[in-house]
C-alpha positions as CSV (number, residue, x, y, z in Angstrom):
1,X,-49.6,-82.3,164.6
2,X,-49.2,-78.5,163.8
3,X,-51.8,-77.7,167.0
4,X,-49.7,-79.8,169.2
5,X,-46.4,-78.7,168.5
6,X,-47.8,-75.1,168.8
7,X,-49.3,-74.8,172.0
8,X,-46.1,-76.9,173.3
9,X,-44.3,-74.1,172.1
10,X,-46.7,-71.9,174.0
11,X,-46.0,-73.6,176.8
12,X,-42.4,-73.9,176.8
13,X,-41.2,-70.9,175.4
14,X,-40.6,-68.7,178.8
15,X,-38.3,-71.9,179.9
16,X,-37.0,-71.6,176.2
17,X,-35.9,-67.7,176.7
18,X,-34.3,-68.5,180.0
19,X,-32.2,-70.8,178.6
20,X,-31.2,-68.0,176.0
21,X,-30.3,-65.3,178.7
22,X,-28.1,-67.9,180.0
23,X,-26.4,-68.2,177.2
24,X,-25.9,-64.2,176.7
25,X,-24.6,-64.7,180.7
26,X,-21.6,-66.4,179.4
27,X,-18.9,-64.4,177.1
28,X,-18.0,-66.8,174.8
29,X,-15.8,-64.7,172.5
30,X,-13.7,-66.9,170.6
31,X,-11.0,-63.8,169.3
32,X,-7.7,-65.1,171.0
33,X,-7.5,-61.9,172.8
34,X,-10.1,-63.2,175.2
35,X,-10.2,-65.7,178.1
36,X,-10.5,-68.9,176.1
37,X,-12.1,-70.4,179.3
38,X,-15.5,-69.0,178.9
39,X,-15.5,-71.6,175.6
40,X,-15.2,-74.1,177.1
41,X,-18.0,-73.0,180.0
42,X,-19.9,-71.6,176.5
43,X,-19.4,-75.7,175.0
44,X,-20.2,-77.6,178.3
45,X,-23.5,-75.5,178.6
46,X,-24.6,-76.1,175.5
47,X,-23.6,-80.1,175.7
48,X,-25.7,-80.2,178.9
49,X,-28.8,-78.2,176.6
50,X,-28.8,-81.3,174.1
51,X,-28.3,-83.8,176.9
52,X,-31.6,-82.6,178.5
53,X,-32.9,-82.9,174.5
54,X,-32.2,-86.3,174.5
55,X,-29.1,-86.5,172.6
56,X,-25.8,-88.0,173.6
57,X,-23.3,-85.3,173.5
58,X,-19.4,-84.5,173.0
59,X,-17.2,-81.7,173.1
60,X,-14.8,-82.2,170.4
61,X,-12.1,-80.4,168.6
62,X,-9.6,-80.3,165.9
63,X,-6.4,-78.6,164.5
64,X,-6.9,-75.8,161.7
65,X,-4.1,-75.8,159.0
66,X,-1.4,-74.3,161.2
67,X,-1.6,-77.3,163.8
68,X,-3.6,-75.3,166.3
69,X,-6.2,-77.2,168.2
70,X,-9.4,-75.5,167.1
71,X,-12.0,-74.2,169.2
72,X,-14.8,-76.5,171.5
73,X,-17.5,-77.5,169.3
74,X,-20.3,-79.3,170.9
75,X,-21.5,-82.6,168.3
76,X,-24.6,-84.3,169.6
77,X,-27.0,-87.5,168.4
78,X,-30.2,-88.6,168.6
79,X,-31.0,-92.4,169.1
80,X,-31.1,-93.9,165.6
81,X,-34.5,-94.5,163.7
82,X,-33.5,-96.6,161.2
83,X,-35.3,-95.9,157.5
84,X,-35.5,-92.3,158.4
85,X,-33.7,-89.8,157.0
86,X,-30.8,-88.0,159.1
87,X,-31.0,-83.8,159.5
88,X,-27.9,-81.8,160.9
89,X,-28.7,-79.0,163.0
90,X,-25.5,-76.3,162.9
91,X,-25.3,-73.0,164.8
92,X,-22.4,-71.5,166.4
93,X,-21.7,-70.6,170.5
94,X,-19.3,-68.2,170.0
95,X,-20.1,-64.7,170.0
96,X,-18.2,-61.4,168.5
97,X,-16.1,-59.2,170.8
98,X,-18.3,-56.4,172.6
99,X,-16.6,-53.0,171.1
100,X,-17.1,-50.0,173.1
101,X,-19.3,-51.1,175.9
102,X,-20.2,-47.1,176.8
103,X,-22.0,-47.8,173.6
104,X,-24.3,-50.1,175.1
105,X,-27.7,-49.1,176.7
106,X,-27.3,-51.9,178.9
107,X,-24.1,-54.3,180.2
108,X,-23.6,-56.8,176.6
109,X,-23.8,-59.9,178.8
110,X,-26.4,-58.8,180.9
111,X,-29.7,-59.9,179.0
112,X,-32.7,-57.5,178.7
113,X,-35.9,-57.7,177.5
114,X,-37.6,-54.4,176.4
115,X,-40.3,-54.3,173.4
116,X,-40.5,-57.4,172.8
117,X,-36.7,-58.2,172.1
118,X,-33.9,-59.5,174.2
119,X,-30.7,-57.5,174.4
120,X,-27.4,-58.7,175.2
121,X,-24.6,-60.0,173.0
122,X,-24.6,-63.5,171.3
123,X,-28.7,-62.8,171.7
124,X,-29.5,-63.3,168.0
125,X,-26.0,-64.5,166.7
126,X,-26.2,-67.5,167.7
127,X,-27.3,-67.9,170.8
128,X,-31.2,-67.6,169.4
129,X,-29.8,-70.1,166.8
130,X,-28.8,-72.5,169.5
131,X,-32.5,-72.1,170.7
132,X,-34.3,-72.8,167.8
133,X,-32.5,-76.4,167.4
134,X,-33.0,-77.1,171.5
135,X,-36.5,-75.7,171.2
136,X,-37.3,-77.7,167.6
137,X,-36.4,-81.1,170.2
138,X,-37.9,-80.4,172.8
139,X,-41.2,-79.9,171.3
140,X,-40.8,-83.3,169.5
141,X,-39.1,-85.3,172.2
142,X,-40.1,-88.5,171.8
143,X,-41.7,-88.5,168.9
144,X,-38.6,-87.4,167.2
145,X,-39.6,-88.8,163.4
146,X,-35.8,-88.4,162.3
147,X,-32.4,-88.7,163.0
148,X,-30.7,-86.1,164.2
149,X,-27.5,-84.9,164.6
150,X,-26.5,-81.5,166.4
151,X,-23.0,-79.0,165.2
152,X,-22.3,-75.9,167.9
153,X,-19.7,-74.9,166.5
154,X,-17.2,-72.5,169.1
155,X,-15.2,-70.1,166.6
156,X,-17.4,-69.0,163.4
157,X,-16.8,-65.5,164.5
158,X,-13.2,-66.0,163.7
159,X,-13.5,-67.2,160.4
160,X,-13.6,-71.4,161.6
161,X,-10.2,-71.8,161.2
162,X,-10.4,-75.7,161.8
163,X,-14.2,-76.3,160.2
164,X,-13.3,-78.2,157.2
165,X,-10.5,-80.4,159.2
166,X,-13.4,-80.9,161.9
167,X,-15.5,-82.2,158.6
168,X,-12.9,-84.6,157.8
169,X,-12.2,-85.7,161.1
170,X,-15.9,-86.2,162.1
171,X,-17.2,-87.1,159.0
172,X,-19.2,-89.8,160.0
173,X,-20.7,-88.1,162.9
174,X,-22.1,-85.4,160.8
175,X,-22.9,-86.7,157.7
176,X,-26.6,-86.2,156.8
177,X,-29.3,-85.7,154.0
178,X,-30.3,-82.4,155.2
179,X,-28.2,-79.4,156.7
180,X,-30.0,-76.6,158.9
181,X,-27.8,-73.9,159.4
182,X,-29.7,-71.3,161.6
183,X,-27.2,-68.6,161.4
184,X,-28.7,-66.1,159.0
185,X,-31.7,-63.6,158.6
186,X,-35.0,-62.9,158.1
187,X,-36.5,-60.2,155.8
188,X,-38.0,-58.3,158.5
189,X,-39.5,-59.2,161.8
190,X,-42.8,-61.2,161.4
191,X,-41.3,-62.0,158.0
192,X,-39.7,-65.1,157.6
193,X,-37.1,-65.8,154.6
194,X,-34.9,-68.4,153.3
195,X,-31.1,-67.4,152.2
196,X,-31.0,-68.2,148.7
197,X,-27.6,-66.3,148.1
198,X,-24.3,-65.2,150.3
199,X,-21.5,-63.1,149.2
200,X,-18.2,-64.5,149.6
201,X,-15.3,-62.3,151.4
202,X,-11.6,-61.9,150.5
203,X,-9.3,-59.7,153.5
204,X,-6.0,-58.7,152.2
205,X,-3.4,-56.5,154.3
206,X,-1.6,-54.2,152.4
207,X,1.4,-52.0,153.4
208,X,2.6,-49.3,151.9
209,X,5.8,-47.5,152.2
210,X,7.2,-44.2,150.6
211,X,10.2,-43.6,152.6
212,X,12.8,-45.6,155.2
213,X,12.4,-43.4,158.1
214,X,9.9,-39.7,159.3
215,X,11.4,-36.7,157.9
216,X,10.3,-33.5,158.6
217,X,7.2,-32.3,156.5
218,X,8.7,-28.9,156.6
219,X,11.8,-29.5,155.1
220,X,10.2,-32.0,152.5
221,X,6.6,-31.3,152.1
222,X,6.4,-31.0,148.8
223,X,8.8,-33.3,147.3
224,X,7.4,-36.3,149.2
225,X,4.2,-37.8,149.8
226,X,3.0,-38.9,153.0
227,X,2.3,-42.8,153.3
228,X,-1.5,-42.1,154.1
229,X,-2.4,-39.5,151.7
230,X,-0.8,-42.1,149.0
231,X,-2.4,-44.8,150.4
232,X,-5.8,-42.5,150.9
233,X,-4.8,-42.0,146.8
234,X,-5.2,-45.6,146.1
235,X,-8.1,-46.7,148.4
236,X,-9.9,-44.4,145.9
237,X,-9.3,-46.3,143.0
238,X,-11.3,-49.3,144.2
239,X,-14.5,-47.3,143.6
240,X,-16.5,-45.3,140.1
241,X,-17.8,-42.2,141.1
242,X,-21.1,-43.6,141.9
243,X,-19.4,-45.4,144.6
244,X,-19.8,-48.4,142.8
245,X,-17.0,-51.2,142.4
246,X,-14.4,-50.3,139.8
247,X,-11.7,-53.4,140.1
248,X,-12.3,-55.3,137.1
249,X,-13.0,-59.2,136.5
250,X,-15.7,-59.0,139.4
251,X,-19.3,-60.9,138.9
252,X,-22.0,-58.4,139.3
253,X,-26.3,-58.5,138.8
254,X,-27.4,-54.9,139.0
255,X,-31.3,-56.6,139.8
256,X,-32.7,-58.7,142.5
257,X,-36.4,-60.5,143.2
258,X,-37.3,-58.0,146.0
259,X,-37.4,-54.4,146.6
260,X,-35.4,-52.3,149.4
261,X,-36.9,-49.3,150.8
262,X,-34.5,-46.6,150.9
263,X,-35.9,-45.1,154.0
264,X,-35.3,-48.6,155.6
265,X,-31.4,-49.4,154.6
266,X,-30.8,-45.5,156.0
267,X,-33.0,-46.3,159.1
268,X,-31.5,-49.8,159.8
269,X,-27.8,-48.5,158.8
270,X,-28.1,-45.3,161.2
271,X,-26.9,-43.1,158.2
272,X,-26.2,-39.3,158.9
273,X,-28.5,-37.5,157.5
274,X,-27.5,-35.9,153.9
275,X,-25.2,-38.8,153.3
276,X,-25.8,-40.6,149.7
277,X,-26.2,-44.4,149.2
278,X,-23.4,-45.7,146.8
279,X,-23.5,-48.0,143.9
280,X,-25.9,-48.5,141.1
281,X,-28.8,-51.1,140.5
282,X,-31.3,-52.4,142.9
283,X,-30.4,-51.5,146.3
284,X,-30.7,-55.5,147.5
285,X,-28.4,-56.3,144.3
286,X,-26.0,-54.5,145.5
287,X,-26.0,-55.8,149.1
288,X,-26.9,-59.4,147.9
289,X,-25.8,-59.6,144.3
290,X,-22.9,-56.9,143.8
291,X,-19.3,-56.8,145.2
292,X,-18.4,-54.4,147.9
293,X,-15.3,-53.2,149.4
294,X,-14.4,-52.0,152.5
295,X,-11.4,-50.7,154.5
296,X,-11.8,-52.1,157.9
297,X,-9.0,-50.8,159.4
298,X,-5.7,-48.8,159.4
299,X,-2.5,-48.4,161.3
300,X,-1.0,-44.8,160.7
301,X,0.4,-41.9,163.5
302,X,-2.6,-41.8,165.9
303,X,-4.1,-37.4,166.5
304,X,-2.4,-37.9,169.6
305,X,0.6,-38.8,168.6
306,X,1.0,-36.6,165.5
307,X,4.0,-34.5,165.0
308,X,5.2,-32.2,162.1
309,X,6.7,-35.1,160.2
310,X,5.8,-37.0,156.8
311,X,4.8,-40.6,158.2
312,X,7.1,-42.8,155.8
313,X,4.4,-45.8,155.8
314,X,0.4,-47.0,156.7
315,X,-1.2,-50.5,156.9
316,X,-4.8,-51.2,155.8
317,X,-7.4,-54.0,155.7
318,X,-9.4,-54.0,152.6
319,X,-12.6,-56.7,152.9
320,X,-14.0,-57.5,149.7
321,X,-17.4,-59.0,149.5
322,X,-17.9,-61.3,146.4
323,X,-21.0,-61.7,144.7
324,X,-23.1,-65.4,144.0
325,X,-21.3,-67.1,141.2
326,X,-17.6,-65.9,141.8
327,X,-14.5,-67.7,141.6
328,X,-12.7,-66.8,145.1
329,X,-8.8,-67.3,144.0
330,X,-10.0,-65.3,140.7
331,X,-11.6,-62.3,142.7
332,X,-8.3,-62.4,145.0
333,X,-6.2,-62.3,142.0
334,X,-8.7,-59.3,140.4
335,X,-7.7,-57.3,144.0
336,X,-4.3,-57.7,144.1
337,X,-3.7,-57.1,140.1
338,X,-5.5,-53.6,141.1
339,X,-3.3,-52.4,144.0
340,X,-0.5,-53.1,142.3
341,X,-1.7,-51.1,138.8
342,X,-2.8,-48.1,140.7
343,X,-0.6,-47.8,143.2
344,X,0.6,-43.9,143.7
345,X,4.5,-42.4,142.7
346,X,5.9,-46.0,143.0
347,X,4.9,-46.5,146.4
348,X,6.2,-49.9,147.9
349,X,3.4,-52.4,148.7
350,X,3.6,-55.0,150.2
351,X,0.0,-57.8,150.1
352,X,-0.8,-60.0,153.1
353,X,-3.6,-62.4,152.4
354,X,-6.1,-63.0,155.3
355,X,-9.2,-64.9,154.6
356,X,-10.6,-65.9,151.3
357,X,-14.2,-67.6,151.7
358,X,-16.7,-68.2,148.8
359,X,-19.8,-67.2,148.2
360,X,-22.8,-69.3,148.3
361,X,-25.9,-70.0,145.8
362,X,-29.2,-72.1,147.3
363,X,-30.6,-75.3,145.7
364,X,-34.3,-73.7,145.4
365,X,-35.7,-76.8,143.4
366,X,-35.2,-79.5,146.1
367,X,-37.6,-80.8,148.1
368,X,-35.6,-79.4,151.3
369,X,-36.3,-76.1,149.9
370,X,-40.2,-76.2,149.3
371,X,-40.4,-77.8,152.8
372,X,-38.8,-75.2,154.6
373,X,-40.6,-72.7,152.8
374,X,-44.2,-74.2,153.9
375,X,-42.6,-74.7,157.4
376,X,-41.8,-71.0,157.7
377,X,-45.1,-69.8,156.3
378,X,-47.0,-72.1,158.7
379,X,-45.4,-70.8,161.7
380,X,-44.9,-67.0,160.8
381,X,-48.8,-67.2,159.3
382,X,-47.6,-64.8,156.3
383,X,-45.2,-66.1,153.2
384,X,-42.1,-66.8,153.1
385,X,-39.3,-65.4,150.8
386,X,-36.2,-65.9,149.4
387,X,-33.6,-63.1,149.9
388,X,-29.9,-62.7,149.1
389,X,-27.7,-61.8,152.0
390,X,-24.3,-59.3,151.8
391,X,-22.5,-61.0,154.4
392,X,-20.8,-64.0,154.2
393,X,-20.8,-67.7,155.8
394,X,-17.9,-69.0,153.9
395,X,-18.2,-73.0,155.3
396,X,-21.3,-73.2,154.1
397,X,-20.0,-74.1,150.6
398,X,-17.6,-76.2,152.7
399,X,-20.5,-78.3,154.0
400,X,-21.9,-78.8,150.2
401,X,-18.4,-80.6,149.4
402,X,-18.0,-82.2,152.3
403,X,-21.5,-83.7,152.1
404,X,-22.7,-83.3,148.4
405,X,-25.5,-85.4,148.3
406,X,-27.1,-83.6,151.5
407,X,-29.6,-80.7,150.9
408,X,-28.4,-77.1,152.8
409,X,-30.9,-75.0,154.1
410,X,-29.6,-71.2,155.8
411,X,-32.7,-70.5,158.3
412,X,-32.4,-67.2,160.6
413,X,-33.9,-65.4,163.0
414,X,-32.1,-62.4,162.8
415,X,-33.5,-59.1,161.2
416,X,-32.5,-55.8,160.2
417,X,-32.8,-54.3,163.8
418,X,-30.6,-57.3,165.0
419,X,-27.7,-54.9,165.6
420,X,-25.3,-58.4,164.7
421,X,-21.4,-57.6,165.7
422,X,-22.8,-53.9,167.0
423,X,-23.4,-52.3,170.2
424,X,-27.3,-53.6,171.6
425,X,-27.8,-56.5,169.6
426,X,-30.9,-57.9,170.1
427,X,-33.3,-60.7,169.1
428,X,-36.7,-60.2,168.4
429,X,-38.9,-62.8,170.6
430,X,-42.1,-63.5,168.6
431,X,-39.6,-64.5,165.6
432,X,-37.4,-66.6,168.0
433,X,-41.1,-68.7,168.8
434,X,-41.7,-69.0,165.0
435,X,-38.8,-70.3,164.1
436,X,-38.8,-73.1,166.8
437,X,-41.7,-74.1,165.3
438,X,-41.0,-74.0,161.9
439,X,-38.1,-76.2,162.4
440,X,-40.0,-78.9,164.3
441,X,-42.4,-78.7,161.2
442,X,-39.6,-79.2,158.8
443,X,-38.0,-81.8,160.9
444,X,-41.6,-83.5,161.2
445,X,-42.1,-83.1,157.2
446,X,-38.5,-84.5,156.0
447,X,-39.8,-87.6,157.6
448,X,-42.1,-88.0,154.9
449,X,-40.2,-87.8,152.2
C-alpha cells in the first residue's frame, strides 16, 4: 500500500502545488481591518477542494461570546464506513496580515517558487496544511479505510474567537476518535516531528498614567517622570539580568529532550550580530519549556510628533508565553500581581485583559501517537521526533474537552525558515509531499486499530 500511495503522490503532486498557489492568490486575512469578502471567496474555495475529495461540504458559522457571528469555516464528510473509526482533519484558511510589503522579495499573494520552496503568504500557515488533508484524500479516494471528517477553520489567526461555541454547536459533526491538526512544525526541513508540547499565551493591555495633561519638560523635568521612561522602568522588572523570566509563580523546566544549535536560533531569528541570547537552561527549554514575555506593542508621542513636553501617559501589550503544565487564570493572576508591585513613583495603571489561552501537553503513549510517528518516518525516510514548540495553539486543549475520549495529534509542515506571520514566508515543497503521504499512511493505519 505504501508503493501505491507514493507514486500517486508522485503523480499528483504538481496538480497538488497548484491548488496551493491558488490558495496564496486569495488574501484571506481574517483581522477585521481587512475585506471580510476574500473569507468567504478563501471558504467557498476550499469547500469546492473537499467536494472534488469526495466529501460533502458546508460553510458554516457561529457567534463568539460577544454575539458576533464568527468567521466561515468550511466542515466537510466522508460517506460513512460503518465499524471504522472516524479521524478529523483541522487546518485553518485564514492567513495573517502581510506587514510591510517593501519587505517582501516578491508581491505576498503572488506565489513563487525558488529553491525548492513556495513563497507567498498563507504558503505554509495553513494553506500547505489545507494541502496535506486534500492531498492525504486524494491519494486514497476510494479506498478511503475511515471515516472522515474535515475543519477549515477561517479566523485562527485572530485567536478563534467563536471555536469552542462552533464545538458546541457542531458537535456532532466533528466528533471523532482521532484529531489531525496540521498547523504546526517540523524540526527542520527533511526532518519530520510531532508537537508533543505548546506554550500557552496570556495578552494584557496595560496603561499607565503619571499626570492629567503634557507639561513642559523644561519647566518640570526633574520633578516628574515621563509616562514612557516609567513605564520603560517597569517593563524591566519582568526580566533577571540574564534575561530570564523574573515574575514569580511561573512553571518552568530549564531542560528539554533535544539540542538547539546556537548558530541555528541566531540564523533562523536574523539576530544582529553581537546581540546575546537571553535566559538560562537549554536553549529549546526555554522556547518550548520556559515562559517568555514580550512587549508587542506601544502607543506613546510618535519621533515625528515629539515636542519638548513630558508625555503624561503610554499603552503597552505585554504577551506572555506559558510553559506545559500551567494553570492559565493562575499565570494571569502571577502577571498582573507583578505590574501592580513594581509599578514606578505610584504611577496609575490601569490592566486590560486580551486573550488567555492554555498550553498544551501530548498523549505520547497512545496508539495515535506511535502511528503517526511510524507514518512520518516512512514518508520523510529518516526518524521522527518529538519537539516542544514556543508558540501557542490555544484550542487545541479546547478540542481535548470538547472531545475527551478522541486522540490529538499536532502534525506540521512548517520549519524554521518558514518565515510564519513574517515577510517571505515560504513552504518547503519536498516536506509538503512527505507529509501528504504520511497522513494517508496514518489515515490507512488507524483503520487497523
Amino acid at each position: 500500500m505504501s508503493k501505491q500511495l507514493r507514486e500517486k503522490n508522485d503523480q499528483l503532486f504538481e496538480q497538488f502545488v497548484e491548488e496551493l498557489k491558488t490558495l496564496v492568490r486569495i488574501p484571506s486575512i481574517s483581522s477585521g481591518s481587512f475585506d471580510q469578502k476574500n473569507m468567504v471567496k478563501s471558504a467557498e474555495h476550499v469547500a469546492e477542494l473537499f467536494t472534488q475529495a469526495g466529501l460533502e461540504t458546508q460553510i458554516l458559522t457561529a457567534k463568539d461570546e460577544a454575539g458576533n457571528e464568527g468567521r466561515p469555516a468550511v466542515v466537510a464528510q466522508s460517506k460513512p464506513i460503518e465499524g471504522a473509526p472516524t479521524v478529523l482533519l483541522y487546518a485553518h484558511h485564514d492567513v495573517q496580515p502581510t506587514g510591510d510589503e517593501s519587505r517582501w522579495h516578491t508581491p505576498p499573494f503572488e506565489p513563487q517558487e525558488r529553491d525548492g520552496r513556495l513563497y507567498g503568504r498563507g504558503s505554509s500557515d495553513d494553506g500547505a496544511g489545507i494541502i496535506v488533508h486534500y492531498g492525504a484524500l486524494k491519494l486514497l479516494a476510494e479506498k478511503l479505510p475511515v471515516n472522515v471528517k474535515v475543519f477549515i477553520e477561517g479566523e485562527e489567526e485572530i485567536g478563534s474567537p467563536s471555536f469552542e461555541n462552533f464545538l458546541k454547536k457542531y458537535h456532532d459533526q466533528l466528533d471523532a476518535d482521532y484529531i489531525i491538526v496540521a498547523d504546526s512544525n517540523n524540526w527542520e526541513a527533511g526532518k519530520p516531528a510531532l508537537t508533543s508540547s505548546l506554550r500557552g499565551v496570556i495578552q494584557v493591555t496595560v496603561r499607565l498614567q503619571m499626570l492629567e495633561h503634557a507639561v513642559h519638560s523644561g519647566m518640570f523635568g526633574g520633578v516628574v517622570m515621563d509616562a514612557v521612561t516609567a513605564a520603560s522602568r517597569l517593563i524591566s522588572t519582568f526580566h533577571n539580568e540574564d534575561g530570564s523570566v523574573a515574575v514569580e509563580g511561573l512553571v518552568s523546566k530549564e531542560t528539554a529532550d533535544v539540542n538547539w544549535d546556537e548558530q541555528a536560533v541566531r540564523r533562523d531569528t536574523s539576530m544582529i550580530e553581537g546581540t546575546e541570547l537571553i535566559g538560562r537552561g537549554d536553549i529549546a527549554s526555554r522556547i518550548w519549556t520556559q515562559p517568555a514575555i514580550s512587549v508587542i506593542g506601544m502607543d506613546s508621542t510618535s519621533v515625528a510628533h515629539a515636542s519638548n513636553t513630558i508625555q503624561p501617559e503610554c499603552t503597552f501589550v505585554i504577551s506572555m508565553r506559558t510553559a506545559p503544565g500551567t494553570v492559565a487564570a493562575e499565570a494571569h493572576e502571577a502577571l498582573v500581581k507583578h505590574i501592580k508591585e513594581h509599578t514606578p513613583f505610584g504611577a496609575r495603571v490601569t490592566i486590560a485583559d486580551g486573550e488567555l489561552g492554555p498550553a498544551y501537553e501530548a498523549d505520547l503513549e497512545g496508539t495515535g501517537a506511535r502511528i503517526a510517528h511510524e507514518a512520518l518516518s516512512e514518508a520523510w525516510g529518516v526518524p521522527s521526533v518529538n519537539i516542544g514548540g514556543g508558540g501557542s495553539i490555544p484550542f487545541i486543549s479546547t478540542f481535548k474537552e470538547q472531545f475527551p475520549g478522541a486522540q490529538v495529534l499536532v502534525t506540521g509542515v512548517e520549519d524554521p525558515k518558514t518565515n510564519a506571520h513574517s515577510e517571505n514566508e515560504s513552504q518547503d515543497l519536498a516536506d509538503l509531499k512527505a507529509a501528504i503521504l504520511a497522513e494517508a499512511l496514518m489515515l490507512t493505519q488507524f483503520a487497523k486499530q
